[in-house]
C-alpha positions in Angstrom: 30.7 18.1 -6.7 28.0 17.7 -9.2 26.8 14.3 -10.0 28.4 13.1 -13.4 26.9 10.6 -15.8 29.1 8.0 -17.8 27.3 7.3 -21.2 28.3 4.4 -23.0 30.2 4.6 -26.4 27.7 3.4 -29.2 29.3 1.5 -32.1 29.6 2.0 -35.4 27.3 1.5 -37.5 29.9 0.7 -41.1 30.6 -3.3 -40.5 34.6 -4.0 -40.9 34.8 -4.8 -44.1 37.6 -3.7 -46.7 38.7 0.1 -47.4 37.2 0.2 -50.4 33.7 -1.6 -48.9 34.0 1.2 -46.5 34.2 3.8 -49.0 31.7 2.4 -50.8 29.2 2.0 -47.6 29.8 6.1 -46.6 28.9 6.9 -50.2 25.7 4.9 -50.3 24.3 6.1 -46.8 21.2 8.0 -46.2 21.4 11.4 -44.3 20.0 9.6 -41.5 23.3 7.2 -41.4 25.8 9.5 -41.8 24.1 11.4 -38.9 24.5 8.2 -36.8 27.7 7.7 -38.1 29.1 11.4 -37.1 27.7 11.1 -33.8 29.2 7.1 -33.2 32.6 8.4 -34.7 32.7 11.8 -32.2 32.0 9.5 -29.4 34.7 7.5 -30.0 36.9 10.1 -30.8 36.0 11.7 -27.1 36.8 8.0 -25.6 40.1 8.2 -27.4 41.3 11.3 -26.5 40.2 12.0 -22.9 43.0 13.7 -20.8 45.3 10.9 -19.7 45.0 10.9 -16.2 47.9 11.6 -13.9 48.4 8.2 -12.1 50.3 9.3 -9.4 47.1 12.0 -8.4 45.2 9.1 -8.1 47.5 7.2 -6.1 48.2 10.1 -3.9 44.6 10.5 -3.3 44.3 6.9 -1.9 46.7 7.4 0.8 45.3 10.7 2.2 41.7 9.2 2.2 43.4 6.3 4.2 45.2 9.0 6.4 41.9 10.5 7.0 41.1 6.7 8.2 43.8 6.7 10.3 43.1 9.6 11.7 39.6 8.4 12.9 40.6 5.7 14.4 43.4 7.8 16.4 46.6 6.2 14.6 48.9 8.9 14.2 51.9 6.9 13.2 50.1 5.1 10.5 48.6 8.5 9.5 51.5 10.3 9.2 52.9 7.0 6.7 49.9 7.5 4.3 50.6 11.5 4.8 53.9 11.0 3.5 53.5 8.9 1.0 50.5 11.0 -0.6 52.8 13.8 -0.9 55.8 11.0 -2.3 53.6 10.4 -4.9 53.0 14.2 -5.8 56.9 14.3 -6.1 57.4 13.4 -9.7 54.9 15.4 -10.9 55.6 18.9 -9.0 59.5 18.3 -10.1 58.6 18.0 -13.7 59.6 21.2 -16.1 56.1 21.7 -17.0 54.0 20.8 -14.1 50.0 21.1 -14.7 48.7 23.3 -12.5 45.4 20.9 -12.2 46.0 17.3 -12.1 43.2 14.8 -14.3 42.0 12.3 -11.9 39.1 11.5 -13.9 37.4 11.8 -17.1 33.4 11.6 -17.6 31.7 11.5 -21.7 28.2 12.4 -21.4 25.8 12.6 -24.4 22.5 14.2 -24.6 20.4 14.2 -28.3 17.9 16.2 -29.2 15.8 14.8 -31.8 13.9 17.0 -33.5 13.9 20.2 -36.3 14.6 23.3 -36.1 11.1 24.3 -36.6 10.5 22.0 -33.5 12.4 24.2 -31.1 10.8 27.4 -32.4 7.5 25.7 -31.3 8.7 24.6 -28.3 10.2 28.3 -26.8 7.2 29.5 -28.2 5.2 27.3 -25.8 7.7 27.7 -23.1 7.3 31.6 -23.6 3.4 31.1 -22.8 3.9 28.9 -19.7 6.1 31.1 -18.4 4.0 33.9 -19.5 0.7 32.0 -17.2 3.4 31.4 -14.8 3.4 27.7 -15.3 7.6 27.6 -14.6 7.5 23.7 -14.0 6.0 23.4 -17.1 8.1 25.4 -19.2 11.0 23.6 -17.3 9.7 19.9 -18.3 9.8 21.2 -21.7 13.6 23.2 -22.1 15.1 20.6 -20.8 15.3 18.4 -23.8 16.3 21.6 -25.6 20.2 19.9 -26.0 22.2 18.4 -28.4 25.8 17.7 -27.4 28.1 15.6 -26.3 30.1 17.2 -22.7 33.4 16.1 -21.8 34.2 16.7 -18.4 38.0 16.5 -16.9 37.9 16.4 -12.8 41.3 17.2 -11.5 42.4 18.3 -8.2 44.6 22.0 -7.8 48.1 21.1 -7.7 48.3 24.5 -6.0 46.7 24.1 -2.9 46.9 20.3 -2.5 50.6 19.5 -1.8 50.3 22.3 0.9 47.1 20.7 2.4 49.0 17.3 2.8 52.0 19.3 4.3 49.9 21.3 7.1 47.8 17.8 7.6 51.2 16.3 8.2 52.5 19.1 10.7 48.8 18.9 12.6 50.0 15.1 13.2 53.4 15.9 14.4 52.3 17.8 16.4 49.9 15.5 17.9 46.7 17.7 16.5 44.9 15.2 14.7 41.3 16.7 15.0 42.7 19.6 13.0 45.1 17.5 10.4 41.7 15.7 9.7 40.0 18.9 8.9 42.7 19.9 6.7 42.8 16.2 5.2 38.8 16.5 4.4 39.3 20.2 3.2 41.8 18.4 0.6 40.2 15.8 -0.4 36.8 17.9 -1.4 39.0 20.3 -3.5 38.1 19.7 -7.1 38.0 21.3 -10.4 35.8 20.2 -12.8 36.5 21.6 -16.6 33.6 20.3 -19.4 34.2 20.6 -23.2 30.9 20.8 -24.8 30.4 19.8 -28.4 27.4 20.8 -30.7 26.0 17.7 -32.2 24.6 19.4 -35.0 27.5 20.8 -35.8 29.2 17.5 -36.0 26.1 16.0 -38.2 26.4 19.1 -40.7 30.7 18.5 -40.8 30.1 14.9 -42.1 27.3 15.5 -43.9 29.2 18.5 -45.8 32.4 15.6 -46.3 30.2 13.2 -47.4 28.7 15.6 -50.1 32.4 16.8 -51.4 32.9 12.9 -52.1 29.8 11.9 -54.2 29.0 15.4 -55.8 31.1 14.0 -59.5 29.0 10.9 -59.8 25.4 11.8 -57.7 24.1 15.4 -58.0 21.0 14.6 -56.2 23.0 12.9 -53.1 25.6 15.7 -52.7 22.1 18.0 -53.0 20.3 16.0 -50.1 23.1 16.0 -48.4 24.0 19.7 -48.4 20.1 20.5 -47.6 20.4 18.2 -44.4 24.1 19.9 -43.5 21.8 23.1 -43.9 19.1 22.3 -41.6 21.1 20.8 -38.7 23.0 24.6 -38.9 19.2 25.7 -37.9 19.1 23.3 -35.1 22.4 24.4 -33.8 21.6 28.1 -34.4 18.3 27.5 -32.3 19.3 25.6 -30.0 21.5 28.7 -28.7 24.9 27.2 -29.6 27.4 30.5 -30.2 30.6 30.9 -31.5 32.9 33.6 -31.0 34.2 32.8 -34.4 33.8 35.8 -36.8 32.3 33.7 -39.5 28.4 33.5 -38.4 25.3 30.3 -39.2 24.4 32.9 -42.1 27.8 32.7 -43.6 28.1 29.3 -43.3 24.1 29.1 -45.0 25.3 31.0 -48.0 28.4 28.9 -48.6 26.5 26.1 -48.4 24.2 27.4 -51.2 27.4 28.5 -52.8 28.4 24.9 -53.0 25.0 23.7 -54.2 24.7 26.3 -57.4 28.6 25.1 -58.3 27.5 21.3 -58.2 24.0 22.1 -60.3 26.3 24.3 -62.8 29.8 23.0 -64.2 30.4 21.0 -60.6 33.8 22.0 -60.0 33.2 22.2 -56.2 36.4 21.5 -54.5 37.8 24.7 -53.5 34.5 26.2 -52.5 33.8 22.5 -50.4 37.6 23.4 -49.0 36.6 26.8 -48.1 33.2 25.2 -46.4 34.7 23.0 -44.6 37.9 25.0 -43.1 34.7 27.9 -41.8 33.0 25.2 -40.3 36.0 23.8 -38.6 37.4 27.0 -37.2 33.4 28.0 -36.2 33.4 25.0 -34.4 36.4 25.0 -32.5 35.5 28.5 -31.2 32.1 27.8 -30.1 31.6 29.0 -26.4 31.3 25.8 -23.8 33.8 25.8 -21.2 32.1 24.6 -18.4 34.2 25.3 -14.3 33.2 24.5 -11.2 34.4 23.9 -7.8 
C-alpha cells in the first residue's frame, strides 16, 4: 500500500464575527485572501465530508489481525474466537439491502500547492524539456515535481467481495487443525486493499470563489469585480498548464471567453447576473468532470 500523508486542516482566515461583518470582510478581500480563503474553505469541506467509515470493517479487522496473533502463537481455539467474531462483525453490513461492495476503513486529505503563474510552469517544462533533452532525468525530476496544485482525497476500504470468504477459508484451515495455511489466508486478507483518491484542482477552486466574489461586488466596485475576474482568469492558465483535464464539453477557452463576457457586461450597462449564472454553472459542471480517479491495490 502506498504511504499516505495526513495534512492538517488550515483555518480560516474570516474571524467569527456577525453575518453581516462576514459579508462585509469577503467583499473587502484582496485576490490574495479569497485565494486563501477558497483553499481553507475546500479543506474543510473535504474534512467534512470524507466517506463515513464503516465501523464494523474496522472492528472486524481487529479481530483477524488478533487471529493472525493467535495463530503464531499456536492457539487455535482463541483463533478460531477472533475468526468468528471478524466475520460477526461483517454480518450487519453483508445483510443490508444495499451492501457496498468496498468497505471505508479509512480516509486520508492530502494537499499539495503550487505557487506560482502560469507563465512559471511554461518556463519550468521548458527547462525540464532541455534536461531531459541533455539527459539530466534527475534533474528534470527535482523540478516536475512541484508541478501540483490540488488537494487528493483518498478512501482505503477493504473488498467486501473477497474478504468475508478469506475469514471463512481461514476459519475452515483452523478447524481443520491447518493453521500455517489459515495464517496465509489471514495475511492474504488483511493486505487486500483498495485505495480510491478524489483529486481536486486548486486553481479551479481559487477561480470558482474568485468568479462568486466578483458577481457580489460588480454593482458597487467595477474595478474589484475587474481584478477579480482577471485573477479567476489567470488561475484557469495555471490549471490549464498544469495538465488538469476535463471530460466536460465546455473547454478553459470557453470558460476564458465567458469570463471576458462578464467583464465587457460589468464595464457597459453592468447587468451581469445571468451571464455570472451561466459562468458559474460551466465552471461547476467543468469541474466536477475533471479526470482524477486515482485506484490501486
Amino acid at each position: 500500500m502506498k504511504k499516505l500523508l495526513l495534512s492538517a486542516i488550515a483555518a480560516s482566515l474570516l474571524v467569527s464575527t456577525s453575518g453581516i461583518a462576514k459579508e462585509q470582510a469577503a467583499k473587502d478581500a484582496t485576490v490574495k485572501q479569497v485565494n486563501q480563503i477558497a483553499i481553507s474553505n475546500a479543506k474543510e469541506d473535504a474534512k467534512n465530508n470524507q466517506v463515513q467509515l464503516v465501523q464494523e470493517a474496522i472492528e472486524s479487522l481487529k479481530y483477524a489481525q488478533s487471529a493472525v496473533i493467535d495463530l503464531e502463537h499456536n492457539d487455535a481455539k482463541k483463533a478460531k474466537e477472533d475468526i468468528e467474531k471478524a466475520i460477526g462483525k461483517l454480518e450487519v453490513i453483508m445483510a443490508a439491502k444495499d451492501a457496498p461492495k468496498l468497505l471505508p476503513i479509512n480516509n486520508v486529505i492530502r494537499v499539495q500547492e503550487f505557487v506560482g503563474t502560469a507563465e512559471d510552469v511554461e518556463k519550468t517544462v521548458k527547462t525540464v524539456k532541455s534536461l531531459l533533452d541533455d539527459g539530466k532525468v534527475q534533474e528534470a525530476r527535482a523540478l516536475m515535481l512541484p508541478l501540483v496544485s490540488e488537494i487528493d482525497i483518498t478512501v482505503v476500504s477493504l473488498p467486501l467481495a473477497s474478504y468475508p470468504d478469506a475469514l471463512k477459508l481461514a476459519a475452515k484451515y483452523v478447524h481443520d487443525g491447518k493453521l500455517d495455511k489459515a495464517k496465509e489466508v489471514l495475511y492474504i486478507a488483511l493486505s487486500t486493499f483498495t485505495e480510491v483518491t478524489q483529486i481536486v484542482p486548486i486553481p479551479l477552486l481559487e477561480s470558482t470563489d474568485l468568479i462568486a466574489a466578483a458577481s457580489r461586488v460588480a454593482k458597487e466596485d467595477k474595478e474589484r469585480a475587474l481584478k477579480y475576474l482577471d485573477a479567476a482568469s489567470d488561475a484557469l492558465d495555471v490549471a490549464e498548464k498544469l495538465g488538469y483535464v476535463s471530460e466536460s464539453e465546455t473547454t478553459y477557452k470557453m470558460l476564458h471567453e465567458k469570463i471576458e463576457e462578464v467583464k465587457k457586461e460589468i464595464k457597459g450597462k453592468n447587468k451581469a447576473e445571468k451571464l455570472f449564472e451561466s459562468l458559474a454553472e460551466k465552471l461547476k459542471e467543468f469541474k466536477s468532470k475533471i479526470i482524477s480517479g486515482k485506484e490501486s491495490k
